[in-house]
C-alpha positions as CSV (number, residue, x, y, z in Angstrom):
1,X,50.6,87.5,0.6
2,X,48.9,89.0,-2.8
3,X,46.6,86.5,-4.3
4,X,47.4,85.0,-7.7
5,X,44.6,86.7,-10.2
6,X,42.3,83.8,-11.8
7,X,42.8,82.5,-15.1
8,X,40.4,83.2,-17.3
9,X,38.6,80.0,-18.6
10,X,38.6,78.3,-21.0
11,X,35.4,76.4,-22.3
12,X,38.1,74.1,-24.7
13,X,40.2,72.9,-21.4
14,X,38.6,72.0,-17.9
15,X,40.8,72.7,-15.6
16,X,42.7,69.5,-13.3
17,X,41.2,68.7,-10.2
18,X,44.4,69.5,-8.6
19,X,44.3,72.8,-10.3
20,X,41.0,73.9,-9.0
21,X,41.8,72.4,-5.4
22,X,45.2,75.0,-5.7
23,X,43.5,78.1,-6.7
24,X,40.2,77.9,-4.7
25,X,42.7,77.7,-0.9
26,X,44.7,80.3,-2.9
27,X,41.8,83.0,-3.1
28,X,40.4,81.9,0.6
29,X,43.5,82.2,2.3
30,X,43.5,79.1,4.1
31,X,46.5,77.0,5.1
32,X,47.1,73.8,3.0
33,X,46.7,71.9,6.4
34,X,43.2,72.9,7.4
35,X,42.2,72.2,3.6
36,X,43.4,68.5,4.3
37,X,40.3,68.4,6.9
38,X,37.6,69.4,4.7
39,X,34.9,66.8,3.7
40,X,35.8,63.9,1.7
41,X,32.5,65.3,-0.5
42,X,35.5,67.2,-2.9
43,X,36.6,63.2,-3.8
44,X,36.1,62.2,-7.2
45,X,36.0,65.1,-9.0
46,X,33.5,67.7,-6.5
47,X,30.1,66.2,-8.0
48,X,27.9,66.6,-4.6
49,X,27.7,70.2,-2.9
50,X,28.2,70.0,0.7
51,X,25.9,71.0,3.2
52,X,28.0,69.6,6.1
53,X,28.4,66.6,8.0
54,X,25.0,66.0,9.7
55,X,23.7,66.0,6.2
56,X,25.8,63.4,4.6
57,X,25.4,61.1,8.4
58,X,21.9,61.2,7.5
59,X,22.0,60.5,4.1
60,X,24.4,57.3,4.8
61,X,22.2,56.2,7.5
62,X,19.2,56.7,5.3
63,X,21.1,54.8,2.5
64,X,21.9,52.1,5.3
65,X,17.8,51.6,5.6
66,X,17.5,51.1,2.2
67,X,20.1,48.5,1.4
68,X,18.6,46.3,4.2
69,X,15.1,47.3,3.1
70,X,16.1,45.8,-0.7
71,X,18.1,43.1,1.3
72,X,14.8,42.1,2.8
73,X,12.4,42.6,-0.4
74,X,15.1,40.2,-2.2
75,X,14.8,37.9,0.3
76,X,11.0,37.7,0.8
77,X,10.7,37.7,-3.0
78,X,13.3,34.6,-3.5
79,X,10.6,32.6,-0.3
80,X,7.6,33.9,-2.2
81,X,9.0,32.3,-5.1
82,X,10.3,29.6,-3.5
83,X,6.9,28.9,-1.8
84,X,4.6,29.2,-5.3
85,X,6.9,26.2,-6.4
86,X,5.6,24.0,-3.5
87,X,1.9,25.0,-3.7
88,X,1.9,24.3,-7.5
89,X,3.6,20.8,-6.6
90,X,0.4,20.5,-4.4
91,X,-2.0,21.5,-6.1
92,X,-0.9,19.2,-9.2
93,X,-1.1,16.4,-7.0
94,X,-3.6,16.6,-3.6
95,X,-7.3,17.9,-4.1
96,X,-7.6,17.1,0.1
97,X,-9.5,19.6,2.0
98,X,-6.6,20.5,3.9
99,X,-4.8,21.1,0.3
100,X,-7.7,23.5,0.0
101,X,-6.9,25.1,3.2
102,X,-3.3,25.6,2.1
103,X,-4.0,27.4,-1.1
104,X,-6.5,29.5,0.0
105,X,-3.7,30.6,3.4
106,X,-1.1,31.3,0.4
107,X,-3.1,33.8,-1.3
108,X,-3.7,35.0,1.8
109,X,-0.5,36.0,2.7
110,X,0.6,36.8,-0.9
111,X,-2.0,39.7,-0.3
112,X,-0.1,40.9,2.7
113,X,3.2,40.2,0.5
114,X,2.0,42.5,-1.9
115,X,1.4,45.3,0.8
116,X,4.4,45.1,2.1
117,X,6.7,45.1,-0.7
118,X,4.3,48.1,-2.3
119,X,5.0,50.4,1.2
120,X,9.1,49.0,0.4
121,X,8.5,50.4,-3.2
122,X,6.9,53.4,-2.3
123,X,9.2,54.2,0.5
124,X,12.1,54.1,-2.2
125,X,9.9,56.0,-4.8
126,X,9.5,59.1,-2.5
127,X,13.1,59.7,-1.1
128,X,16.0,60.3,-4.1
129,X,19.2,59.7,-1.8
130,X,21.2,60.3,-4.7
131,X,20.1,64.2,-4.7
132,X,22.8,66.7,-4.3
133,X,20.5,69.1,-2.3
134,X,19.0,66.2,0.5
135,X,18.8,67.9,3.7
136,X,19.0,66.0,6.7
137,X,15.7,65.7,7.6
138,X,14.8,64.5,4.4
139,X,17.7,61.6,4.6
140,X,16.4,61.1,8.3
141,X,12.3,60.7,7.1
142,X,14.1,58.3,4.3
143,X,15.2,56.4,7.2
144,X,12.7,56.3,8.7
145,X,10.1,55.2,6.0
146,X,12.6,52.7,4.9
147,X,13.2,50.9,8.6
148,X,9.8,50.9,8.6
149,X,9.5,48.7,5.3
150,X,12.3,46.6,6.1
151,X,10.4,46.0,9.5
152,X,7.0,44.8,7.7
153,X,9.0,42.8,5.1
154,X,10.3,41.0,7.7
155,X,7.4,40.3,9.2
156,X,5.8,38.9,6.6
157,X,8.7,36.8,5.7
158,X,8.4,35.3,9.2
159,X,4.9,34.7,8.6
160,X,5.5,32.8,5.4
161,X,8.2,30.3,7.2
162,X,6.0,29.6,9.4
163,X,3.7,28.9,6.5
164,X,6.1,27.1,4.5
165,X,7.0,24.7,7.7
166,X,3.5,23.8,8.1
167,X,3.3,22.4,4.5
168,X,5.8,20.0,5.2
169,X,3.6,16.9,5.4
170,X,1.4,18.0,2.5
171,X,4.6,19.0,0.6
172,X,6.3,15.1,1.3
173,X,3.1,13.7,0.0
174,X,2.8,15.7,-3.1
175,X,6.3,14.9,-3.4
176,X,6.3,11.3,-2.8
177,X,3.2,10.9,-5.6
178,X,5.0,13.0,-8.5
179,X,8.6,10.4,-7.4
180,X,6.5,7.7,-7.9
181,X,4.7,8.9,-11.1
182,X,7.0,8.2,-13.9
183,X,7.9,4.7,-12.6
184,X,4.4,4.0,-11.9
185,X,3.7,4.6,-15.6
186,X,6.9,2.8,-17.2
187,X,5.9,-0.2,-15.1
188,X,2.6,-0.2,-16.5
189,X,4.2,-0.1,-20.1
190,X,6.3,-2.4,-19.2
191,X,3.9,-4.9,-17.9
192,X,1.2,-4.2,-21.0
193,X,4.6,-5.2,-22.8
194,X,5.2,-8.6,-21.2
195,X,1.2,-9.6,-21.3
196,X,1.4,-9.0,-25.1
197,X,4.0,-10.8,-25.2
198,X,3.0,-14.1,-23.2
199,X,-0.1,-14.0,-25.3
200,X,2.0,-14.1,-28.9
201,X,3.9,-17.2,-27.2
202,X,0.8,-19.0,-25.8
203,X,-0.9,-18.6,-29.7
204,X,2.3,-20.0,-31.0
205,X,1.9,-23.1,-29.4
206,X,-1.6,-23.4,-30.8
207,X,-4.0,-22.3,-28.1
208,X,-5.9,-19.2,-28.6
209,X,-6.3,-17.0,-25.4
210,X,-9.4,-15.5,-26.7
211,X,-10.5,-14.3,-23.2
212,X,-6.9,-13.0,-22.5
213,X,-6.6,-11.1,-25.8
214,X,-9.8,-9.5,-24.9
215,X,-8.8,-8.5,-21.3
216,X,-5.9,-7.3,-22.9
217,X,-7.2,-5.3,-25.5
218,X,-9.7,-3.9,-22.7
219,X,-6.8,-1.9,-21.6
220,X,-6.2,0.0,-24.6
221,X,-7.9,3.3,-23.7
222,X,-5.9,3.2,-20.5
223,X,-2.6,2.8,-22.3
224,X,-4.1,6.1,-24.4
225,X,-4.5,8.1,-20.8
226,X,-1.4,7.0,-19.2
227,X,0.3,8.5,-22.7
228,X,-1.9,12.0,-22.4
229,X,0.3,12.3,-19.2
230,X,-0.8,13.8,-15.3
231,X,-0.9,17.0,-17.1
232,X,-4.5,16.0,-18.5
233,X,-5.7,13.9,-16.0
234,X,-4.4,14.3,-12.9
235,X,-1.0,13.1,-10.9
236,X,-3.5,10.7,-8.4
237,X,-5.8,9.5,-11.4
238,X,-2.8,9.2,-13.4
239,X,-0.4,7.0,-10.3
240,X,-3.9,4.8,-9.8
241,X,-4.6,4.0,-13.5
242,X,-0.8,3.3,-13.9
243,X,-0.9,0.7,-10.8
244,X,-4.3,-0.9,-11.9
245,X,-3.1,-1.2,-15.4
246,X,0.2,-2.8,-14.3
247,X,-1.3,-5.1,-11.9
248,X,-4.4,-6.2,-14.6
249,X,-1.6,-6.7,-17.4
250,X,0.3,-8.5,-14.8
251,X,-2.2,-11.4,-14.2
252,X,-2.5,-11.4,-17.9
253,X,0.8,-12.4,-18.2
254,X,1.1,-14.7,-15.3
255,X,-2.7,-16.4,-16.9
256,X,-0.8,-16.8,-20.0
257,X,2.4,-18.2,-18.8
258,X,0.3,-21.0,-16.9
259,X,-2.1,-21.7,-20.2
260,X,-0.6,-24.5,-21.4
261,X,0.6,-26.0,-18.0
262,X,-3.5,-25.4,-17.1
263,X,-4.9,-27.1,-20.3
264,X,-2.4,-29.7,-19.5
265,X,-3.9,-30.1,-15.9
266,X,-7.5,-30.3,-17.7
267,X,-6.9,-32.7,-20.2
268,X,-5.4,-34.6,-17.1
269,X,-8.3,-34.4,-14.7
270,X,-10.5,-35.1,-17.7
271,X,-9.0,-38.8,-18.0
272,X,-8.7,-39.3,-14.4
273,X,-12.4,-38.5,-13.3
274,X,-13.6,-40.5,-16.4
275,X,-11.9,-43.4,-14.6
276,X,-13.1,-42.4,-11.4
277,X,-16.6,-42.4,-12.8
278,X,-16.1,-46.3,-14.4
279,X,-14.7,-47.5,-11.5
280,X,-18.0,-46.3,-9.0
281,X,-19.7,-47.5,-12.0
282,X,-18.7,-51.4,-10.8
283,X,-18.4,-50.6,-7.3
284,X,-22.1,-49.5,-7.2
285,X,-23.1,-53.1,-8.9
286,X,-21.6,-54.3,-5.8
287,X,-23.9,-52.4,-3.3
288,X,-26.9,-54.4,-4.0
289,X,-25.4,-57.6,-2.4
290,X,-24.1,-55.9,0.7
291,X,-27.8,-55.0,1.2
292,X,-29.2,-58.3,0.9
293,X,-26.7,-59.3,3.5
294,X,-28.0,-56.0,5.7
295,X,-31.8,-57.2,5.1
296,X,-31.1,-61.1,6.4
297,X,-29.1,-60.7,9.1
298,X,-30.4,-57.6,10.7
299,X,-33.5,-55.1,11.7
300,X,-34.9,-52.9,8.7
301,X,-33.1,-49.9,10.9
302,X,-29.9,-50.8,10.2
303,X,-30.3,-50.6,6.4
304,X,-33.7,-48.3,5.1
305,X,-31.5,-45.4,4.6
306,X,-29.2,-47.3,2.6
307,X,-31.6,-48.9,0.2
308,X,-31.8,-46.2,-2.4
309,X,-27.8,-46.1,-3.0
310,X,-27.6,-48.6,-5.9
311,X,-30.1,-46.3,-7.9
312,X,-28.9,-43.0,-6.6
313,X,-25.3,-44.1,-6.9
314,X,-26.2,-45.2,-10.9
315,X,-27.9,-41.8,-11.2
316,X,-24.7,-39.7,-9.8
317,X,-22.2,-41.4,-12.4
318,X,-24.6,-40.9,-15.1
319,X,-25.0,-36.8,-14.4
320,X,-21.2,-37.0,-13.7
321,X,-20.3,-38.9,-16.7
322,X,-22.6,-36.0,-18.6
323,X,-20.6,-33.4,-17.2
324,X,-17.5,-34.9,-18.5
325,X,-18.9,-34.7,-21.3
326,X,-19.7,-30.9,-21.7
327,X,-15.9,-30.2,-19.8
328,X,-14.4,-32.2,-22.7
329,X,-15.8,-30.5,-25.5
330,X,-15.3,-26.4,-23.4
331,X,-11.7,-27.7,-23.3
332,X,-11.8,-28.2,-26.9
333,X,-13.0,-24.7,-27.7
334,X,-10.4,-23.2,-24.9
335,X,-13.4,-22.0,-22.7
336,X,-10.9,-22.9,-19.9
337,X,-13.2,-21.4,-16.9
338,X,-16.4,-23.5,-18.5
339,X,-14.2,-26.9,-18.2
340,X,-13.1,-26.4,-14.7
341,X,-16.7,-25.4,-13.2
342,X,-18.1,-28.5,-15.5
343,X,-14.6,-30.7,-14.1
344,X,-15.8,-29.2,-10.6
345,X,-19.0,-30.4,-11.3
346,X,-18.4,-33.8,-12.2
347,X,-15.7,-34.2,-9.1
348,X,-18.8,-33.1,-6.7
349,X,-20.8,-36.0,-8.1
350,X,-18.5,-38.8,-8.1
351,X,-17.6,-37.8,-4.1
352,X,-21.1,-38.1,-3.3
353,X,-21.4,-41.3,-5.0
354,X,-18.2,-42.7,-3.8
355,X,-19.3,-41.8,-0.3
356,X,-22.9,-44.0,-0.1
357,X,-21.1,-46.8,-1.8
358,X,-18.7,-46.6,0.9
359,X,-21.8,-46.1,3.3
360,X,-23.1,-49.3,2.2
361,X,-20.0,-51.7,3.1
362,X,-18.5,-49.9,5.8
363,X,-22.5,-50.5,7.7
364,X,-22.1,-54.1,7.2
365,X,-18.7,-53.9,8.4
366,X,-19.4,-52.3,11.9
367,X,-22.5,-54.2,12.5
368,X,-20.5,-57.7,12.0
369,X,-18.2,-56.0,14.5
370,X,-20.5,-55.0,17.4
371,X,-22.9,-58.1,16.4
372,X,-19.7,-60.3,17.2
373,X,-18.1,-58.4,20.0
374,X,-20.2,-55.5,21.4
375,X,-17.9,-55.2,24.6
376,X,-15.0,-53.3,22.3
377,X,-17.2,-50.6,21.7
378,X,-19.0,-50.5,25.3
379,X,-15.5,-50.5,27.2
380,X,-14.2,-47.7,24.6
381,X,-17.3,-45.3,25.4
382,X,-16.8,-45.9,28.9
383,X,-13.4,-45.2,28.7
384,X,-14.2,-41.8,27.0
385,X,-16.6,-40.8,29.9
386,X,-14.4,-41.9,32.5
387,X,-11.3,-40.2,31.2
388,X,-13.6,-37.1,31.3
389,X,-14.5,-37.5,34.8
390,X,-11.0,-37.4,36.0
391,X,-10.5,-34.5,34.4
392,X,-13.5,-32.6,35.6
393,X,-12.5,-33.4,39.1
394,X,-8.9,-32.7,38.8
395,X,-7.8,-30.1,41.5
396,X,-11.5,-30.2,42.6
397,X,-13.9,-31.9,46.0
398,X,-17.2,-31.5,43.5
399,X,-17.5,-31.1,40.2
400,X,-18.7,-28.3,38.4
401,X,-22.4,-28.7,37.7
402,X,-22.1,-27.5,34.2
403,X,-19.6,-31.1,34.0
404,X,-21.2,-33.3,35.7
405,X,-24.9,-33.1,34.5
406,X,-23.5,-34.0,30.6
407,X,-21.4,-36.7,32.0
408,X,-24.0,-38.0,33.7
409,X,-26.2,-37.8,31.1
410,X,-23.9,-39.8,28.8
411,X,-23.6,-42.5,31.2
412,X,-27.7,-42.7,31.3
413,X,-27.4,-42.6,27.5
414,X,-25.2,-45.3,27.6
415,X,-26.6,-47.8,29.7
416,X,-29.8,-47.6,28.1
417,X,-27.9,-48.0,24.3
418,X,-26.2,-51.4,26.1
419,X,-30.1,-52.3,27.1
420,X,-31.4,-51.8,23.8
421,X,-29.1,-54.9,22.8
422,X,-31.0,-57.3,24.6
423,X,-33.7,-59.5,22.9
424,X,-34.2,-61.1,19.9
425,X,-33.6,-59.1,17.5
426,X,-31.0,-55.5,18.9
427,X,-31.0,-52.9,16.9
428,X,-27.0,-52.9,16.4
429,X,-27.1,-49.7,14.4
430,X,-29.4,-47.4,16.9
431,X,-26.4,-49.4,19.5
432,X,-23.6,-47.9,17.3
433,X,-25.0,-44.6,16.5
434,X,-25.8,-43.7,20.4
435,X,-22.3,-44.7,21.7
436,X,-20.8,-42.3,19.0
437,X,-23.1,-39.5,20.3
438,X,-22.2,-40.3,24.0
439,X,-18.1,-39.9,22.8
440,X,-18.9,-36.7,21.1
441,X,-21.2,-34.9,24.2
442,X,-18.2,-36.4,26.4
443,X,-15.7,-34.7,23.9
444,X,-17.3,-31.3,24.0
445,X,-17.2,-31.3,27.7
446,X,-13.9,-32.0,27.7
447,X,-13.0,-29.9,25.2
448,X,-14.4,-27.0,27.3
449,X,-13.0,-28.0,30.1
450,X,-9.3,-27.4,28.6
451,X,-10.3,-24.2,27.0
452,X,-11.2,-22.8,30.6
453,X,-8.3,-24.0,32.4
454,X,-5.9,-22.9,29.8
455,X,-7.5,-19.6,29.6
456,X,-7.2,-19.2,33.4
457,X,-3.8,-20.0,33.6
């Protein structure tokens, strides 16, 4: 078979790839069926030289190692990116020593990052896979250096889960602060809002709130802050100032909501305790009889400590009648906390008062009792002490000594008070006074009693 003589070329026309296929098995001599086996290199258009088949495994391999090697740098890049978010998040936020910890851990292991992804770059740097001329052991040290990239970035990205799952509760709680930030702060408007606004109605209706408006105008500068934003002064300082502001303007508001319903209640106790005060004004006139009564029917005992009260008690209403005084004219000047200590004041006075007048008739009428009848109040402290010894021996052959010596002791105390009211002249107060001290020693053993058995049971 002669061979077909080249044409000579052409630099205007490039020959068809089909043309060169043709010619090239043409001056060979080889069969059209063994050209079919030749390396796929010859595909699109012959631009690699072929230098066999153990070259181009290697090369594919190699190129293998270095799509999962950028597979993995991708991937490690996205976490590292992924991860800065969160430490920013707490950083902005948490200032904890454990928040400490955690930033100083992520530069740590965006250092080893860094050396990782460099060996990744340089691995790609130093092998061209694209090169017509790669030899096999070149492609295979490409895979090689290459595996050995992806392996470390790997690594490292297992390293910095197990980073990023450990920020978790630190992540929540930087989280949970920066959620409750904005709302923190609109509430805070909100509430400086509706204070200023209570205080405009509470002036309308002609009081003047002075202390309010000053409270109010106190948080000013705060309002400024909580404007300048968490950026300036911090996400915690920021959420605490917003909470404080809003619950300070809150009891603003809620102060001035109940101003006129308080001077209201002022103007009302102001009347009522002026009454009070006129009323122990006659009742104390009245004392100075009862005592006359005291002093000729019975021993000085049962009356010295009451023969001060007409003077004391005129002495109380006056200071209490002063105090009204000073409340009245606070209220008029809206120095509301001045006229409810001064009210407070005057209330204090008037009990003491009303309680020694009271003193004073409620003596006389226990000591007409007992002087008439003292059985009633014999039989009812003996009652008392034998109600108490039942129960001390309940469920018991002997009683405890801790009960009996008291009980004892109150019927000793007793039978001497019920002695003391023989003769001429009985001390009927010294009587009364003793059997109420015998009921209350009796009480407190009983009382003790219960306590022990309950707590046993």
């Amino acid at each position: 078979m002669t061979a077909t003589p080249p044409q000579p070329y052409s630099p205007s026309v490039a020959p068809a790839p089909g043309s060169v296929l043709r010619d090239t098995l043409t001056l060979v001599g080889l069969p059209l069926l063994a050209a079919l086996a030749l390396p796929a290199a010859f595909a699109g258009g012959g631009t690699r030289r072929w230098f066999g088949g153990r070259a181009e495994s290697q090369r594919a391999e190699a190129q293998a190692a270095k799509d999962a090697a950028a597979a993995a740098f991708y991937e490690l890049d996205t976490a590292q990116r992924d991860l800065r978010i969160s430490i920013e998040t707490i950083t902005a936020v948490d200032d904890s020593p454990a928040a400490r910890r955690a930033i100083a851990d992520f530069r740590a292991i965006s250092g080893r990052i860094d050396e990782a992804s460099h060996q990744y770059i340089s691995a790609v740097d130093a092998h061209d896979l694209d090169r017509d001329d790669l030899e096999a052991s070149a492609a295979a040290q490409a895979r090689t250096a290459l595996t050995k990239a992806k392996d470390e970035l790997g690594r490292v990205k297992q390293e910095l889960d197990r980073f990023t799952d450990g920020l978790g509760p630190l992540l929540g709680k930087a989280e949970t602060q920066l959620a409750r930030l904005a709302p923190a702060v609109e509430r805070a408007r909100q509430a400086l809002l509706a204070a200023s606004n209570g205080l405009d109605a509470v002036r309308g209706s002609g009081l003047t709130a002075d202390d309010l408006a000053a409270r109010l105008a106190a948080l000013s500068p705060e309002l400024t802050k909580l404007n300048q934003g968490a950026g300036q002064h911090g996400v915690p300082q920021t959420l605490e100032r917003a909470e404080r502001v809003a619950r300070d303007a809150e009891a603003i508001r809620v102060e001035a909501e109940r101003l006129p319903e308080k001077a209201a209640e002022i103007d009302h106790r102001l009347v009522s305790l002026r009454t009070r005060a006129e009323a122990l004004t006659t009742r104390a006139g009245q004392v100075d009889p009862v005592l006359s009564e005291l002093r000729r029917r019975f021993t000085a005992a049962c009356w010295q400590d009451l023969q001060h009260v007409p003077e004391q008690a005129s002495e109380h209403v006056r200071q209490a009648e002063a105090k009204l005084a000073q409340a009245r004219s606070a209220r008029d000047a809206q120095r509301w906390p001045d006229a409810t200590a001064l009210l407070s004041t005057a209330r204090a006075l008037l009990n003491t008062t009303d309680e020694a007048v009271s003193a004073a008739g409620d003596r006389l009428t226990r000591l007409n009792a007992v002087q008439k009848d003292p059985q009633q109040e014999i039989e009812r402290t003996r009652f008392a002490i034998r109600d108490a010894q039942r129960l001390a021996m309940a469920g018991r052959n002997t009683p405890d000594p801790r009960d009996a010596r008291p009980l004892d002791e109150a019927v000793g105390r007793l039978e001497r008070a019920v002695a003391g009211l023989e003769g001429r002249h009985p001390d009927y107060w010294h009587f009364l006074t003793e059997t109420e001290a015998v009921r209350h020693a009796v009480a407190d053993v009983v009382t003790r009693i219960r306590e022990e058995r309950g707590g046993g049971n």
